[in-house]
ZAKOLNU-677850 format. One record per residue (C-alpha): z, x, y; residue in one letter. Coordinates in steps of 0.5 Angstrom, whole numbers, plus 500, padded with zeros to 3 digits. Layout:
<recs>
ZXYA
...
</recs>
This chain:
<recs>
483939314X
487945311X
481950310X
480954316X
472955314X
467949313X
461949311X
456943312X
449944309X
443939308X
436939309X
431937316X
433931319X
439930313X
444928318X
447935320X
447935327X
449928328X
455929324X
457936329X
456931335X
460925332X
466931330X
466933337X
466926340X
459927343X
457919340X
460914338X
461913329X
458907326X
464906323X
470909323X
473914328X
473922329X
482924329X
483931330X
491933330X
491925331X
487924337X
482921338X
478925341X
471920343X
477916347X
481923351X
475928354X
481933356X
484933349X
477934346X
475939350X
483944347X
482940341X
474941340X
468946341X
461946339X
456950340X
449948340X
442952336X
439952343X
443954349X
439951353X
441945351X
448948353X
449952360X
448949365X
450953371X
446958376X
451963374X
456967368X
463965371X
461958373X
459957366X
465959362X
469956369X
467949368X
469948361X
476951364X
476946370X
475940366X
481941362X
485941368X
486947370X
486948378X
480953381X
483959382X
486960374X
479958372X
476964375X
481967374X
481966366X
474967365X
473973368X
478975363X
474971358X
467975360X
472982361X
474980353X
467982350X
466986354X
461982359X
465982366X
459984370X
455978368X
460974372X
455973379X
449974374X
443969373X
443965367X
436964366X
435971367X
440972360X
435973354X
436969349X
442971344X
445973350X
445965352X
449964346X
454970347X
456966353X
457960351X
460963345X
465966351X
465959354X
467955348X
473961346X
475962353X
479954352X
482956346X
480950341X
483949335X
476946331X
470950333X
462947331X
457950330X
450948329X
445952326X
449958330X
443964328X
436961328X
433965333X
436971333X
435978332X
439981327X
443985332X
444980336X
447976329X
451981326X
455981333X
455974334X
458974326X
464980328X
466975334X
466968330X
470973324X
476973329X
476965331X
483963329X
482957329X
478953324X
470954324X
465948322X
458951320X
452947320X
446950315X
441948311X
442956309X
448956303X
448964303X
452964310X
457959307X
458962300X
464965302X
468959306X
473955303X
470948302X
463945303X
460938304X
453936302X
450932307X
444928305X
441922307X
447920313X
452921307X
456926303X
453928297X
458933294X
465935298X
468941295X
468948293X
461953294X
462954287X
461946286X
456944291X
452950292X
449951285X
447943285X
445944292X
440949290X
438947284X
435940288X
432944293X
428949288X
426943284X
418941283X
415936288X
421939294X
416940297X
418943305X
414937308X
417933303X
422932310X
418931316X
</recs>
């Protein structure tokens, strides 16, 4: 895919996140398989950990280390890199923003945009060339929104956002519709937004109507 910024909307319980999890060779497809830069990344971990991030809406269900250096380091070892260039290549990844003192610092004790800052570290500190994201905002203050949209601004990379808000993607080069398990509309924000908008406005979409 040439865009550099996808947008992939739907509703509650569309297929959103199901999708992320395929793209990033979390599960398995039903039918076909997910390549990227030819690789089939379900099949080679090590290549979809450079090719691939995702990140999760709740960064619970992501850190999983006592501390910030053995979370950023983790994805780095995993890679292949030996321990020493690890540690050292997160510290420069935590230094990068600006977060150096949390290297021995608790996870748990981080608050919740903090978790996401840190796993938005982690995911950056192994360059991938595809970044997910899976409803990245819900939850936080706006402060903390608007730092974590200055970081992501500067992925240069390409950056899948899954919503089911149209606003935050109205400027990104393509959008696919996802509805039911499948593709309702691929194209342009202008093409697809408006159609998308107009079925969720329509009487009778009530907001339990997906429950």
């Amino acid at each position: 895919m040439p865009e550099r910024r996808i947008g992939i909307l739907g509703r509650n319980g569309s297929g959103k996140s199901t999708l992320a999890r395929a793209m990033a060779g979390l599960i398995d497809t039903v039918e076909g398989k997910v390549t990227i830069g030819g690789d089939d990344i379900r099949k080679d971990r090590k290549t979809a950990l450079r090719r691939v991030g995702i990140l999760f809406q709740n960064p619970e269900h992501q850190i999983i280390f006592p501390t910030g250096l053995e979370e950023v380091r983790f994805g780095l070892l995993q890679m292949g890199h030996p321990k020493r260039e690890a540690t050292r290549l997160a510290e420069a990844a935590l230094a990068r923003f600006g977060r150096a003192h949390w290297a021995e610092r608790s996870t748990a004790a981080l608050s919740q945009g903090q978790k996401h800052l840190l796993c938005v570290i982690s995911l950056l500190a192994m360059e991938p060339a595809v970044l997910i994201l899976d409803e990245p905002f819900s939850g936080l203050d706006i402060p903390t929104e608007r730092a974590l949209r200055r970081v992501l601004e500067d992925y240069p990379g390409t950056l899948v956002q899954i919503t089911h808000d149209p606003q935050v993607i109205a400027a990104y080069d393509r959008v696919l519709w996802i509805d039911e398990g499948r593709v309702r509309a691929d194209g342009t924000p202008d093409a697809v937004i408006p159609d998308y908008l107009a079925e969720m406005t329509a009487e009778g979409a009530d907001a339990f109507a997906d429950l």
